[in-house]
C-alpha positions in Angstrom: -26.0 -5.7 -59.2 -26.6 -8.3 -56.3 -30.2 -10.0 -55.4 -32.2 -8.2 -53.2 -34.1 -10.3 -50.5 -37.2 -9.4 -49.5 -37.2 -7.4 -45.8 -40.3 -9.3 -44.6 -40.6 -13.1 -45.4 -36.8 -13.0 -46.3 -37.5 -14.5 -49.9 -34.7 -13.8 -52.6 -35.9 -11.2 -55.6 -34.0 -11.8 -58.2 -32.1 -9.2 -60.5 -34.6 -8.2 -63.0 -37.3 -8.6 -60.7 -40.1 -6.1 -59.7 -39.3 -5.0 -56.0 -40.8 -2.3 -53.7 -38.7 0.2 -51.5 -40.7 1.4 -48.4 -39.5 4.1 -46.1 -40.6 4.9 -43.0 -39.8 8.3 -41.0 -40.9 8.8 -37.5 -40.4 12.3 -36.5 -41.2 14.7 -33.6 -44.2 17.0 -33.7 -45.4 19.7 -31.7 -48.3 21.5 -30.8 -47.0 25.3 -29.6 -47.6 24.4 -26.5 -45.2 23.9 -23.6 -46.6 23.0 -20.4 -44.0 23.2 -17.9 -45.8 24.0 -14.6 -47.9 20.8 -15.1 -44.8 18.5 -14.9 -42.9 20.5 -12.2 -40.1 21.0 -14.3 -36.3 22.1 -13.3 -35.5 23.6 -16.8 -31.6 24.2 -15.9 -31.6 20.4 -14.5 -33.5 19.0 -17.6 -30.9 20.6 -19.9 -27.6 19.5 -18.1 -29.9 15.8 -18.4 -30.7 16.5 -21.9 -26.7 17.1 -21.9 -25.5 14.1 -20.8 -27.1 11.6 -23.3 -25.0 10.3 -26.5 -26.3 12.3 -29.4 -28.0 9.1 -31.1 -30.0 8.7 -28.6 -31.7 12.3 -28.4 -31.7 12.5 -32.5 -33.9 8.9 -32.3 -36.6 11.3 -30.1 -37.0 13.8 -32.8 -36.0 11.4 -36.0 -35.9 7.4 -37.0 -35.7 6.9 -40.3 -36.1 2.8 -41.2 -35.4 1.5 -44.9 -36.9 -1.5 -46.3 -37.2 -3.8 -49.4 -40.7 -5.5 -50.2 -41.4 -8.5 -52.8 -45.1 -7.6 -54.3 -46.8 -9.9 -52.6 -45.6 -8.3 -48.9 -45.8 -5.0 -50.3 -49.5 -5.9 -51.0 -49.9 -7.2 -47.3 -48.4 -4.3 -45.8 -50.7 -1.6 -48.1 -53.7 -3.5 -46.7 -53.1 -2.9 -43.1 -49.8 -1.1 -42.7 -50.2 0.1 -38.3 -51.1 -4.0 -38.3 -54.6 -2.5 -36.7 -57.8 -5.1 -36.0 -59.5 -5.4 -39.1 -63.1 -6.6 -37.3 -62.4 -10.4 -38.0 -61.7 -9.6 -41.2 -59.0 -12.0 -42.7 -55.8 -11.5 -44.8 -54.4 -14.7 -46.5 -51.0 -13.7 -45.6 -49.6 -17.4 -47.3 -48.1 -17.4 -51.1 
């Protein structure tokens, strides 16, 4: 088994060591509700669009799926405030 370096500050972890695994899916939702007459909608010209784009592309608009590796200490930073939202001048020591 190799070392594993941390995703986030890029610090080795080495073999033995505790380490975190975070995953992250994004996914499509929807409501039951279609509102076509609101965006003046072609359905037959949407769908040959649709059509024409590389499959990656339209599976990244319904799924992402992102792997990561966390040392404790980032794992701990990321826990406190993982959508990196204001925190009200609140401060997070972010240094080791």
């Amino acid at each position: 088994m190799s070392q594993q370096k941390c995703s986030r500050c890029a610090k080795p972890i080495p073999v033995g060591n505790l380490l975190y695994r975070l995953t992250i899916k994004v996914y499509a939702d929807f409501d039951g509700v279609i509102n076509i007459k609101a965006q003046n909608m072609d359905l037959k010209k949407e769908f040959e669009k649709i059509k024409s784009y590389p499959e990656e592309l339209i599976e990244e608009e319904v799924f992402k799926e992102f792997d990561f590796v966390l040392c404790p200490r980032c794992k701990e930073i990321y826990c406190a405030n993982p959508l990196h939202l204001p925190l009200d001048n609140v401060a997070i020591d972010t240094d080791d």
